[in-house]
N, C-alpha and C positions, 0 to 999 in steps of 0.2 A: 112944519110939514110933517105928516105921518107916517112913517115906513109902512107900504103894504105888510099886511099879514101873511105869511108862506106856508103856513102850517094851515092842511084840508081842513074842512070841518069835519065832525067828530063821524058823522053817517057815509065818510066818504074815504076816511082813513084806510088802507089796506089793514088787513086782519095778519098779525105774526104768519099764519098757517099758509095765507096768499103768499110771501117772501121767500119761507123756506121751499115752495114749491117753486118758485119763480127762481130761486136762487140754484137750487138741485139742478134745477132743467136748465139753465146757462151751462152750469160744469158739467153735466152731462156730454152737450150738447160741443162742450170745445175738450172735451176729453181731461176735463180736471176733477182734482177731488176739492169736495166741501169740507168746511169746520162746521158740524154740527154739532151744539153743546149744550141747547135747551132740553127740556127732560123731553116733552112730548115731542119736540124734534128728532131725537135720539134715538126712543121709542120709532118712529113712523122710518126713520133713515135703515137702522138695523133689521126691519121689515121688509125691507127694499135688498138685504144682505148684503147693505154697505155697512164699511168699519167706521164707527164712531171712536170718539174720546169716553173712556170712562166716568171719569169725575169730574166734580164743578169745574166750569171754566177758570182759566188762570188768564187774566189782563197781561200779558208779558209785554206791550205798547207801555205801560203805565208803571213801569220795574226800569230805573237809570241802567245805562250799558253796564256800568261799575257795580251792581248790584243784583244782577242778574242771575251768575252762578250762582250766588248765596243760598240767594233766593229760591234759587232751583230745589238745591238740594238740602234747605230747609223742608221745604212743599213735597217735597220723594218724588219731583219730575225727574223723567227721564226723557233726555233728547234722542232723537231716532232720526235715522235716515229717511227723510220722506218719498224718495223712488219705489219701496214695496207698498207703502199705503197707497201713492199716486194707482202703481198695475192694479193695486184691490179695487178701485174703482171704475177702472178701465176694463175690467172684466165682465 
């Protein structure tokens, strides 16, 4: 027997640009901030004179707990309190 297929067909697929709006307008909508980290996301977010992340994305899901600070401060992350970006958005 065959697993249905789950994946739309290709003319039916949301387009990246539908998500990140659909996604904006959730956190808007319940008073939270996004991660926005695609370039043209980033661009259109800082338009809107929300703060974005600077640089490429960092996977930190895909970095072991044990592995994490190294990592960090291999990469020149810097962890931050997310309470002032949360107000930047709520503004």
């Amino acid at each position: 027997m065959r697993r249905p297929r789950l994946a739309l067909p290709r003319r039916r697929r949301p387009r990246r640009a539908d998500i990140l709006h659909l996604a904006t307008a959730l956190a808007e909508e319940y008073g939270l901030a996004a991660r926005v980290w695609l370039d043209d996301g980033r661009r259109k977010t800082r338009e809107q004179g929300k703060p974005v992340v600077d640089n490429a994305f960092l996977d930190s899901y895909s970095i072991g707990l044990d592995d994490k600070a190294g990592t960090y401060d291999h990469e020149g992350v810097t962890v931050i309190d997310y309470r002032p970006l949360q107000q930047a958005w709520n503004a």
